[in-house]
LUMTOR-863471 format. One record per residue (C-alpha): x, y, z; residue in one letter; residue number from 1. Coordinates in steps of 0.5 Angstrom, whole numbers. Example, Ala and Ser with C-alpha at 12.3 -4.5 7.8 and 13.67 -1.06 7.14 Angstrom:
2
25;-9;16;A;1
27;-2;14;S;2
END
This chain:
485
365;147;604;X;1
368;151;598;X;2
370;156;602;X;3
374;153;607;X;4
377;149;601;X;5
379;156;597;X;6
382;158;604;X;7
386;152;605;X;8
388;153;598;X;9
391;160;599;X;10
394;158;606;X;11
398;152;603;X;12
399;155;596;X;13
407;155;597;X;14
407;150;602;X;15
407;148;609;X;16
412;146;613;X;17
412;139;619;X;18
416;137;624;X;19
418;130;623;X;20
423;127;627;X;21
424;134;629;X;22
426;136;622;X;23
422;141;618;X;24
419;138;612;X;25
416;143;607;X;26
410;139;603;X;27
404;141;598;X;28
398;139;597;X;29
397;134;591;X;30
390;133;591;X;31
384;134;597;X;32
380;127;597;X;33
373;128;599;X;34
369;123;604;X;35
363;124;606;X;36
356;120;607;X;37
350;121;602;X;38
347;127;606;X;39
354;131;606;X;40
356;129;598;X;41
348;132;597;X;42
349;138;602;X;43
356;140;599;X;44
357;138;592;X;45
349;140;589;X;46
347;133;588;X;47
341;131;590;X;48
342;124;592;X;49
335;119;593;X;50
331;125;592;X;51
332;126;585;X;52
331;120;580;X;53
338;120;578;X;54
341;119;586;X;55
349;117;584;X;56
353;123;583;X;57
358;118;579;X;58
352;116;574;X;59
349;119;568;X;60
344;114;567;X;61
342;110;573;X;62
335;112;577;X;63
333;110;584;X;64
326;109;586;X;65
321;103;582;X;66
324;105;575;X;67
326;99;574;X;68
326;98;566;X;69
328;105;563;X;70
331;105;556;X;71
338;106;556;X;72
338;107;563;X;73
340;102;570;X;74
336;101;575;X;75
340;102;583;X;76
339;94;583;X;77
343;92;577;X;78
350;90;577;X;79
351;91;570;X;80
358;96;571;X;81
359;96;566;X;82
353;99;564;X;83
354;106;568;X;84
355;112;564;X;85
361;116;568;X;86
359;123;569;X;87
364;129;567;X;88
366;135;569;X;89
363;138;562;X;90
357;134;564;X;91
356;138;570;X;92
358;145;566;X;93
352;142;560;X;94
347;141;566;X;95
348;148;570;X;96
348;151;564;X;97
341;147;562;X;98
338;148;568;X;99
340;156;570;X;100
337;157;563;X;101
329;155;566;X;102
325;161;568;X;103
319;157;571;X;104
320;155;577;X;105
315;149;576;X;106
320;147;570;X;107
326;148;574;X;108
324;144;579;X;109
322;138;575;X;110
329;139;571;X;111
333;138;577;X;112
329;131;580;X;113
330;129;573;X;114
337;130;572;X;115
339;130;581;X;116
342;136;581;X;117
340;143;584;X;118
342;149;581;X;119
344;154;585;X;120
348;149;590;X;121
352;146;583;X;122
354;153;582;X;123
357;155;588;X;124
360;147;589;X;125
368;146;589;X;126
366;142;583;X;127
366;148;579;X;128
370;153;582;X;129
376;155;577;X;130
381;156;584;X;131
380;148;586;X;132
380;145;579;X;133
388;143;581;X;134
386;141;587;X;135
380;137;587;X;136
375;135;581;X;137
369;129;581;X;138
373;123;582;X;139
376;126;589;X;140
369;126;592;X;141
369;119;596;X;142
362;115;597;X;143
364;112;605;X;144
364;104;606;X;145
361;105;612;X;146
354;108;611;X;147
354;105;605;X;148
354;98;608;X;149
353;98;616;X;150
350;106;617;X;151
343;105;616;X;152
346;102;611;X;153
346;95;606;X;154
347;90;611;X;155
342;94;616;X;156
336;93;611;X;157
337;85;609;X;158
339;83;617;X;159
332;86;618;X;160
328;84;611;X;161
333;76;614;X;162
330;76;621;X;163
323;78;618;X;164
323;73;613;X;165
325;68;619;X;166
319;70;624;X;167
314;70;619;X;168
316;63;615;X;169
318;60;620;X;170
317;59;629;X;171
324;60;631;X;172
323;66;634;X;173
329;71;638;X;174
329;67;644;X;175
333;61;640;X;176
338;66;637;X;177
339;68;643;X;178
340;60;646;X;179
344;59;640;X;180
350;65;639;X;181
351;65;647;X;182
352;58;649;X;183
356;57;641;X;184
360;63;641;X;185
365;68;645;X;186
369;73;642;X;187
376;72;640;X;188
379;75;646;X;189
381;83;645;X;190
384;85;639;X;191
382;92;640;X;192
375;92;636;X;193
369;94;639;X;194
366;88;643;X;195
359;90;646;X;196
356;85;650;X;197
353;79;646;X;198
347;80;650;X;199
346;87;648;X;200
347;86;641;X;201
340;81;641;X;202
337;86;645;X;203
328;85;642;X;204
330;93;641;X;205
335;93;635;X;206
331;86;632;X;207
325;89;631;X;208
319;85;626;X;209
319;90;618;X;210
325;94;621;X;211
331;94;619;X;212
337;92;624;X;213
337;99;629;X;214
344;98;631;X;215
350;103;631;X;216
355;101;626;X;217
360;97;630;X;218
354;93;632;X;219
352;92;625;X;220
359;89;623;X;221
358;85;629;X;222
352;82;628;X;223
352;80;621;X;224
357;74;622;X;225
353;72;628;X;226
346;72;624;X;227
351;68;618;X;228
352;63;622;X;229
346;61;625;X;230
343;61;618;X;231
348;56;616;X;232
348;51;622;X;233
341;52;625;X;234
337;54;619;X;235
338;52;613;X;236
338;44;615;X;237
331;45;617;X;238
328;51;613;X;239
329;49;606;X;240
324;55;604;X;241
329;60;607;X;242
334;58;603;X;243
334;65;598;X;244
335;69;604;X;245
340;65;608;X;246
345;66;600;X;247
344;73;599;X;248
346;74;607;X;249
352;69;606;X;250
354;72;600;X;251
353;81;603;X;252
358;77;609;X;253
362;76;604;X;254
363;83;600;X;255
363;86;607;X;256
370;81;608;X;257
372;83;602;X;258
372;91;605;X;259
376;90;610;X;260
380;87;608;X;261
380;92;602;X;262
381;97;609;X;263
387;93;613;X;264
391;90;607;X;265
390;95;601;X;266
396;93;597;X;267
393;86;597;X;268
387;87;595;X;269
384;84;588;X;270
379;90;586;X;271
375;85;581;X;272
374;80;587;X;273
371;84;591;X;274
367;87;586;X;275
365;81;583;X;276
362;78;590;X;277
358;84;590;X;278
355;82;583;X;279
354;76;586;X;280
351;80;593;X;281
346;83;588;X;282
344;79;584;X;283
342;74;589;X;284
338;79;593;X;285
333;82;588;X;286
332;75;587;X;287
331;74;594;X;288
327;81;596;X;289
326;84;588;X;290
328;90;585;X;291
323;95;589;X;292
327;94;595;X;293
334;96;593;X;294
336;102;596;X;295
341;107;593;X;296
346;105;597;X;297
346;99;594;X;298
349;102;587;X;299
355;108;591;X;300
357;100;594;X;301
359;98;587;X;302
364;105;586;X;303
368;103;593;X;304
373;98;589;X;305
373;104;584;X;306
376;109;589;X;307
380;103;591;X;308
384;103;584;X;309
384;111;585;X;310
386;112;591;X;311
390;106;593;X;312
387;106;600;X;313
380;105;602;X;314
378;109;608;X;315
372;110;612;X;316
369;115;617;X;317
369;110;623;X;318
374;115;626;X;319
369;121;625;X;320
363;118;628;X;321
366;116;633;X;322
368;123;634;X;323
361;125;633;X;324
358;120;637;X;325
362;124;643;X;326
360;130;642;X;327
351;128;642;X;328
353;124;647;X;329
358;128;652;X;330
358;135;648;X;331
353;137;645;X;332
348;135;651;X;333
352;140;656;X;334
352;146;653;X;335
348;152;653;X;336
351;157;649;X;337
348;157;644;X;338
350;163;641;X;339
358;161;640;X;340
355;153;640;X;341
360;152;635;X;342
367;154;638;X;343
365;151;644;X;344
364;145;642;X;345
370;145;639;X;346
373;147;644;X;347
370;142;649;X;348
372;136;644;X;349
379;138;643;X;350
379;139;651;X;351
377;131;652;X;352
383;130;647;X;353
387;133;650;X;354
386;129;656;X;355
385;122;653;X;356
389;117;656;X;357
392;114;650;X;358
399;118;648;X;359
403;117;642;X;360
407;111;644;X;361
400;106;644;X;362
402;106;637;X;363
410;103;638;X;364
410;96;639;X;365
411;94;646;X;366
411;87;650;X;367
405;88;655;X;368
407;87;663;X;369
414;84;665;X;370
418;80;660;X;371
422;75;661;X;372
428;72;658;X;373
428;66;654;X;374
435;65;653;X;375
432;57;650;X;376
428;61;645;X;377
434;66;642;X;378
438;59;642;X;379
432;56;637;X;380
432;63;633;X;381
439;63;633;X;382
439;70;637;X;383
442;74;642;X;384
436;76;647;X;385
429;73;646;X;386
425;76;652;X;387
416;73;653;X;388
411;76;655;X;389
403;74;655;X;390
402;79;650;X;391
405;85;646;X;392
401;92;643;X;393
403;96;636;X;394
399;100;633;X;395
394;101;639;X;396
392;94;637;X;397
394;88;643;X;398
396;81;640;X;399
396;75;646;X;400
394;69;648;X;401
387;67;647;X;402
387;70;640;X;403
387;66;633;X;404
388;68;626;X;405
388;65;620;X;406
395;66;616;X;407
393;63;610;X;408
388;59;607;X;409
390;53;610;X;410
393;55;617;X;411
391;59;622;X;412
394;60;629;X;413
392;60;636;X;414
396;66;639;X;415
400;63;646;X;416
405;69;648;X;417
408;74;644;X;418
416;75;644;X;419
422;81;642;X;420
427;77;638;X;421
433;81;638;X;422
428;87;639;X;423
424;84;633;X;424
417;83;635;X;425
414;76;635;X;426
408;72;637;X;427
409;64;639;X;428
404;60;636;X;429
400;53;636;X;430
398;52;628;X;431
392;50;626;X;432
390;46;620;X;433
383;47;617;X;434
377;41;617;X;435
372;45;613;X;436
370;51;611;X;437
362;52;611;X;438
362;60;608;X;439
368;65;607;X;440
368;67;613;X;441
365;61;617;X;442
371;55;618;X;443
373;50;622;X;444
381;48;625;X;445
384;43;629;X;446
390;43;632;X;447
396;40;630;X;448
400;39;635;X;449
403;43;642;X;450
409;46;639;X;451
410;52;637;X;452
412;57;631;X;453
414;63;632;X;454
410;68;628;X;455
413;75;625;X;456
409;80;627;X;457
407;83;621;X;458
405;76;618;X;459
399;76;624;X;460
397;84;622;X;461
396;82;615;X;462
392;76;616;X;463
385;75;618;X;464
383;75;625;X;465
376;72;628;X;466
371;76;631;X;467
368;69;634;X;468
371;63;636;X;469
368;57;638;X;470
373;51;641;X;471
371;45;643;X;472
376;40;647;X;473
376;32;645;X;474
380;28;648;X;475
386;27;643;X;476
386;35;640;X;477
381;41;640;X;478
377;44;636;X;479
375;50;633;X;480
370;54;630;X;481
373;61;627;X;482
367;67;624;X;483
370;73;621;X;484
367;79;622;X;485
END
């Protein structure tokens, strides 16, 4: 890695020029943000990760494993930010120096796990290279929210430690599960997420008794909200003494909203919300499951909203895993040329790229079908044109009838049609007013009446959508349940 960043170094030193509206645009590189999972941190940067007793490359003084009470140190399962000691450049310069001055291979290696780092890859690291100081230091190195919470991550440890807890204190069993998210629940149309099948996503095989959850990232996300709800509405009013399990799972839902709406909404975002549902997240889980289970993972989540402030955005690999997920199942699996692998791979990747369906116009906004003129709708708004149609697309996301978002608080809306307004791209809505909210991502509409709010649209992309809906017609209104995920 460091290699290949002294090489874009030396290429781009003077600048490098893109086309952007077919002006050329000379532009220099700033600064190179580093994001990786826990595996690619440790391969790249030297820090031995949960293989040393000192896991978090941020960190001077917090340790993994069952060393819970050390003097002056934190354990990964305590929630005292405030108690972490950063790490510095002149730390990591102070531990290669210690470290390169051990000539016992038993002393060094010793030295290493207490301290988390290896030798002789902190010394070949970017960390350290003179040539990158300008470009990238410590602080550029990214943990990623999605291992972190929904790879093999936190939210895929306490839905397995959950769902032991529910078969072993109590007699509900898979089957009631199942019964109760399929004949409750149906996603919220499709808004562009990942829908597995409801039926896949409770399949025995990803819910296995002293596992955690075994599914991908996007069936993680996906269960949690569903494991949530059947917690609030089916056991806790009859399993009491599963209570300390149903809180810490309701409140690790609520750090997982607060993350996305970190991703969607960045500017918007509150730092010290997201960071103290956290707090609150770890301490009702070592309550819960105690200190011993904490994973690693449980303390890079509480850099996240950190990196947040410094960056101003928060990203994640969704994108690459996808990618990667392509090349194991499609690429890699057809290939036998093993002695330019590499090239090929590549190479057969950029090949389904170039042949993907999706063009650049997926992200304009656009109405979905055939339109047609409402010359009744552009009087109301005062416009010359108001053409309708049942949905539209921008940013390769589709809005339509079926959909329902919640704007604030208070009012939430079920997408009826989508309109240009004078070219200006509108959702036309029945609004919805809450009559109870049974967690942060768990409430309960009614709607108001049949007319309808034209909505911009860039008020209904800022704003939470459900993954789930539950509707329920009465007589004189209908009601809806609305679960966020």
């Amino acid at each position: 890695m460091t290699s290949i960043l002294k090489q874009i170094h030396e290429d781009t030193k003077d600048g490098f020029v893109i086309e952007i509206d077919a002006e050329p645009q000379l532009l220099f590189l700033r600064c190179i943000s580093f994001l990786s999972d826990a595996d690619g941190i440790r391969l790249c940067t030297g820090c031995k990760g949960a293989s040393g007793m000192k896991c978090c490359f941020q960190c001077t003084n917090v340790l993994g494993g069952q060393r819970c009470h050390v003097a002056e140190h934190q354990h990964i399962s305590s929630n005292q930010v405030h108690l972490f000691k950063r790490q510095t450049p002149q730390g990591l310069r102070d531990f290669l120096a210690h470290l390169s001055g051990l000539t016992v291979r038993s002393a060094k290696d010793k030295a290493e796990t207490m301290l988390g780092w290896n030798t002789e890859a902190l010394r070949e690291s970017f960390l350290l290279n003179p040539t990158l100081n300008s470009l990238i230091s410590l602080p550029d190195v990214l943990y990623d929210p999605m291992h972190c919470y929904v790879s093999n991550g936190i939210v895929n440890q306490e839905l397995g430690l959950w769902w032991l807890a529910v078969v072993t204190k109590s007699t509900v069993q898979l089957g009631e599960f199942q019964r109760y998210v399929l004949n409750t629940w149906t996603w919220n149309s499709d808004r562009g997420g990942f829908s597995s099948s409801l039926n896949m996503l409770l399949s025995p095989k990803l819910w296995q008794k002293h596992n955690d959850f075994r599914g991908d990232a996007s069936d993680t996300l996906n269960a949690l909200p569903l494991a949530v709800a059947f917690s609030i509405e089916v056991l806790r009013p009859v399993c009491p003494y599963l209570e300390k399990e149903i809180a810490s799972l309701c409140a690790l839902h609520s750090v997982v909203l607060a993350w996305l709406h970190a991703k969607q909404n960045p500017q918007n975002a509150c730092r010290a919300t997201w960071l103290k549902k956290q707090t609150v997240h770890i301490e009702k889980f070592v309550s819960c499951y105690g200190a011993e289970t904490a994973r690693p993972k449980l303390h890079f989540s509480l850099h996240l909203s950190e990196q947040l402030g410094r960056k101003g955005s928060i990203v994640d690999a969704f994108a690459t895993e996808r990618k990667h997920k392509r090349f194991k199942s499609d690429v890699g699996v057809k290939l036998k040329r093993l002695h330019d692998f590499a090239k090929v791979a590549l190479l057969k990747c950029v090949e389904f790229d170039i042949h993907s369906k999706a063009t650049c116009h997926t992200l304009d906004t656009e109405l979905g079908g055939t339109g047609r003129q409402m010359p009744a709708l552009a009087a109301a708004m005062k416009a010359k044109t108001a053409l309708v149609a049942q949905h539209l697309t921008s940013m390769a996301v589709k809005y339509g009838k079926g959909q329902f978002t919640i704007l604030t608080p208070d009012v939430a809306v079920s997408i009826q049609a989508a309109a240009l307004i004078d070219g200006q791209p509108f959702l036309l809505c029945h609004e919805l007013k809450k009559t109870e909210q049974s967690h942060d991502g768990l409430s309960h509409w009614k709607q108001i009446n049949n007319s309808v709010a034209c909505v911009p649209l860039q008020q209904v992309v800022s704003s939470a959508s459900a993954l789930y809906i539950r509707t329920v017609e009465e007589p004189r209104n209908k009601t809806v349940s609305l679960l966020l995920g």
